[in-house]
C-alpha positions as CSV (number, residue, x, y, z in Angstrom):
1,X,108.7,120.7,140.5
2,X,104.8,120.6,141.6
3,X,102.2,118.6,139.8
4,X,98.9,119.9,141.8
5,X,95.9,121.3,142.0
6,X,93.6,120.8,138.4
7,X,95.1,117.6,136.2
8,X,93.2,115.2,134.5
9,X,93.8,112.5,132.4
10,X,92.3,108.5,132.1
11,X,96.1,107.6,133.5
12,X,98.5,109.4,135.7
13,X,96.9,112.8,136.1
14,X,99.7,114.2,137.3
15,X,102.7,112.7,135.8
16,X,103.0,109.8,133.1
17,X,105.6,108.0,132.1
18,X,106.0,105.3,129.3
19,X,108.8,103.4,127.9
20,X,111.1,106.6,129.8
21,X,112.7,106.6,133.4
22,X,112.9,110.0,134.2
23,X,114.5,111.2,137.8
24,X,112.5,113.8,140.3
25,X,114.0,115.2,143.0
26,X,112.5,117.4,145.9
27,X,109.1,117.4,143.8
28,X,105.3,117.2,144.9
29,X,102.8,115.8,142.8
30,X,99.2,116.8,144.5
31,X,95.6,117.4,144.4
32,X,95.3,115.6,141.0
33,X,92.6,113.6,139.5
34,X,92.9,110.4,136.8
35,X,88.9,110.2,135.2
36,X,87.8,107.4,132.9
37,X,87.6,107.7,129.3
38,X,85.4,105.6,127.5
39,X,85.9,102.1,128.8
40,X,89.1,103.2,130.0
41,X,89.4,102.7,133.9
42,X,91.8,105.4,135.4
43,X,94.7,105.3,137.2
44,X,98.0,106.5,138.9
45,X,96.3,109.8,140.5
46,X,99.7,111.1,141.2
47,X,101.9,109.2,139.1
48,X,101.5,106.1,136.6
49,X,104.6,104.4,135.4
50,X,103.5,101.9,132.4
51,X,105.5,99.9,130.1
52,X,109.1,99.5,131.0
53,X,109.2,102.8,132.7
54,X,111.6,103.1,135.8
55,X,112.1,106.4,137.1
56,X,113.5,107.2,140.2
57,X,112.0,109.9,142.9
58,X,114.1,110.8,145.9
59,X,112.5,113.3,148.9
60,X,108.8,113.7,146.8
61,X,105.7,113.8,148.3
62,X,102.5,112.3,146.6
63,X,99.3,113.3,147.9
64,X,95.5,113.8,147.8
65,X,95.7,112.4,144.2
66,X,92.4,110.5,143.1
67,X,92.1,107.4,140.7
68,X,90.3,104.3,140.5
69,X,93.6,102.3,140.8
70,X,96.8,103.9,142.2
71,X,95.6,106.9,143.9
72,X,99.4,107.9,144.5
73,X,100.8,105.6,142.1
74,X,100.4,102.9,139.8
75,X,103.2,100.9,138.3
76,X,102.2,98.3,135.4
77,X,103.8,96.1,133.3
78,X,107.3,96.0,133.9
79,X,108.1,99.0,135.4
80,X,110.0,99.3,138.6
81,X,110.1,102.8,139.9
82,X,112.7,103.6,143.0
83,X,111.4,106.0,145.7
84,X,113.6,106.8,148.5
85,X,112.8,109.3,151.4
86,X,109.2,109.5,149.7
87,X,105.9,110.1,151.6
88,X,102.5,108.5,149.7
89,X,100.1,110.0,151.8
90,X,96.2,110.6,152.1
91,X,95.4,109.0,148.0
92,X,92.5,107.7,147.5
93,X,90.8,105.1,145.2
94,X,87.4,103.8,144.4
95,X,89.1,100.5,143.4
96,X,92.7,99.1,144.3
97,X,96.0,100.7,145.6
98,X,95.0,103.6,147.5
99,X,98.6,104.6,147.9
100,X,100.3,102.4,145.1
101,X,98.9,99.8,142.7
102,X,101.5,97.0,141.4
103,X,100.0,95.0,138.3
104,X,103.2,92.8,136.9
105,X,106.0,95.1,138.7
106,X,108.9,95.3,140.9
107,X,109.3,98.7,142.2
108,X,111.9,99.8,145.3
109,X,110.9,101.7,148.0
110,X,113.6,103.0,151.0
111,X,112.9,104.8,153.8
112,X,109.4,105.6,152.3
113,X,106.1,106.4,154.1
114,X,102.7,105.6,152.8
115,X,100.2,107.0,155.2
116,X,96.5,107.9,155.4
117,X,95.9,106.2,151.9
118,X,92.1,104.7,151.3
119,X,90.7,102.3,148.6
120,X,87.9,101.1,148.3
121,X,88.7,97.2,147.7
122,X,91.4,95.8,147.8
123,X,95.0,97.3,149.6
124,X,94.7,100.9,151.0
125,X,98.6,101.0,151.2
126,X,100.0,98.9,148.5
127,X,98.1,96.3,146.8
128,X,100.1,93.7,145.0
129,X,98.8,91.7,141.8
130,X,101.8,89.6,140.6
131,X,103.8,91.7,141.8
132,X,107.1,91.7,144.4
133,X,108.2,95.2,145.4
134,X,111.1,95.6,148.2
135,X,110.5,97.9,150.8
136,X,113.2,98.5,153.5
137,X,112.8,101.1,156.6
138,X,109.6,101.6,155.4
139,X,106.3,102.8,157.5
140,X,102.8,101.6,156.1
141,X,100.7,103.4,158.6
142,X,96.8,104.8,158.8
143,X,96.1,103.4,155.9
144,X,92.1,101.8,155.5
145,X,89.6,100.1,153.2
146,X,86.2,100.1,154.3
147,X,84.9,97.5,152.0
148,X,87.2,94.6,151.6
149,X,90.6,92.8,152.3
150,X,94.3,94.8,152.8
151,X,95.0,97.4,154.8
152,X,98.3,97.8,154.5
153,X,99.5,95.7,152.0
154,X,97.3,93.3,150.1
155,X,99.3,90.3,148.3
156,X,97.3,88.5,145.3
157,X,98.0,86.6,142.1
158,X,101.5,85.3,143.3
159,X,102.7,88.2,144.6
160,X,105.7,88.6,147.0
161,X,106.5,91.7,148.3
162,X,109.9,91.7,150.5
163,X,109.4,93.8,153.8
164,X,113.1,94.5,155.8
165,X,113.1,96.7,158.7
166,X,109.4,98.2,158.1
167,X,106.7,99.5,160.7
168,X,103.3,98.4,159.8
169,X,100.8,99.9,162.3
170,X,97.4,101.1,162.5
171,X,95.7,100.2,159.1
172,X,92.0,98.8,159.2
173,X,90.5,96.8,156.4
174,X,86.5,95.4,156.9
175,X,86.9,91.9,156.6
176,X,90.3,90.4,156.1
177,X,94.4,91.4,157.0
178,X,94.4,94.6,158.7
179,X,97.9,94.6,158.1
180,X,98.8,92.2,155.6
181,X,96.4,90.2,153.3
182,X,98.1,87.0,151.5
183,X,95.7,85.4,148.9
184,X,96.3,83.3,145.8
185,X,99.4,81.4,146.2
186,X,101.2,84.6,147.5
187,X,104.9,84.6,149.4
188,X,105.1,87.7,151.0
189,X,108.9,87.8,153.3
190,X,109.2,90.1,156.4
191,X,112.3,90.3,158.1
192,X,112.3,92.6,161.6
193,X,109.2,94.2,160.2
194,X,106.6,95.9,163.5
195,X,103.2,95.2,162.8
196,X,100.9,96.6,165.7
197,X,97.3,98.0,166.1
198,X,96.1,96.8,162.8
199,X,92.5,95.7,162.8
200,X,91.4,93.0,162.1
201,X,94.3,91.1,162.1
202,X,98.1,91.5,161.6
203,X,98.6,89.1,159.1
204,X,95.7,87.1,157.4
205,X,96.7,84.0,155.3
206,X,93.9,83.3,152.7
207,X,96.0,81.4,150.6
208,X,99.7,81.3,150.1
209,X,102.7,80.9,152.3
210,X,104.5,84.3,154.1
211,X,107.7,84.2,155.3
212,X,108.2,86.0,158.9
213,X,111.2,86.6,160.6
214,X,112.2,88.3,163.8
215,X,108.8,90.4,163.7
216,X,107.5,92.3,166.9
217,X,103.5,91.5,166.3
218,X,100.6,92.5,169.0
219,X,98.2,90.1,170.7
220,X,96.6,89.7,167.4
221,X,99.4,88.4,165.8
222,X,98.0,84.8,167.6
223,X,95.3,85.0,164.7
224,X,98.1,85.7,162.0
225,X,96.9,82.6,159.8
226,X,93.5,81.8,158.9
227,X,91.5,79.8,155.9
């Protein structure tokens, strides 16, 4: 299956799913556009996954999809899509979530990269908003948001995100949590998670409390928590 090239719709341009969990396998969903409609914000370029929707993609690729939230995806209100051996890669938003937006979800992601992704607020990797997706043997890498907080993963709204085994390396955001942004009571845990390169800082505690195990962090790891 492909999804590319000339789709357009106010929410997942290229596939949409609602109250259904369908499986895709071996797919690529690319080069589409979610446009607003009315007072309709768009969203989930690639792929939006709204109300109880859980479907499951195993060796996809999502790219170069366009939105205002969820360039690659988008997963909203109770859904919690599983990707394993996935690449989310080179999305972009003018909002949140260039490669995934989570607004009140729990999605699983194994062995998944998210690479190259931009936004243009808040999380160019994943951005969390009362959220907690797992991500194990994951790489968040290259991702970048040139006008605000989250570079690889942005946690807001109570959000915990669980990180096991995951590389995090080379993501810029312009003011706060090149690597991870914690803000508003958030409780992100990573367990023997890499975070180097990422500019300007690793890990960047606005408010909230993350839980860090056995990381490997570079020099700017000192700066890791900040009010």
């Amino acid at each position: 299956m492909a999804s590319s090239g000339s789709n357009y719709s106010a929410h997942g341009a290229g596939v949409y799913c609602s109250y259904s969990s369908p499986t895709l396998t071996n797919c690529t969903i690319s080069g589409n556009t979610a446009i607003p409609s009315g007072n309709v914000v768009s969203s989930g370029g690639g792929l939006c996954c709204y109300s109880n929707s859980s479907p499951t993609l195993t060796m996809c690729t999502i790219s170069d999809n366009t939105a205002y939230m969820g360039g690659g995806v988008i997963c909203d209100s109770d859904s919690n899509p599983t990707l394993i051996n996935c690449t989310i890669s080179e999305n972009s938003v003018s909002g949140d979530g260039g490669g995934m937006e989570c607004i009140s979800a729990n999605p699983t992601l194994a062995n998944c990269t998210i690479s190259r992704n931009r936004a243009s607020y808040h999380g160019a990797g994943i951005d969390c908003e009362k959220s907690s997706p797992t991500l194990t043997n994951c790489t968040i890498i290259a991702n970048a948001v040139p006008s605000g907080p989250g570079g690889g993963v942005e946690c807001d709204y109570s959000s915990s995100p669980t990180l096991t085994n995951c590389t995090i390396s080379g993501n810029t955001a312009s003011s706060y949590g090149g690597g991870v942004r914690c803000y508003s009571s958030s409780s992100p845990t990573l367990t023997n998670c890499i975070l180097w390169a990422d500019t300007p800082q690793e890990i960047y505690v606005s408010s909230g409390t993350p839980v860090v195990r056995s990381d490997n962090q570079d020099d700017q790891g000192a700066q890791a928590r900040a009010v």
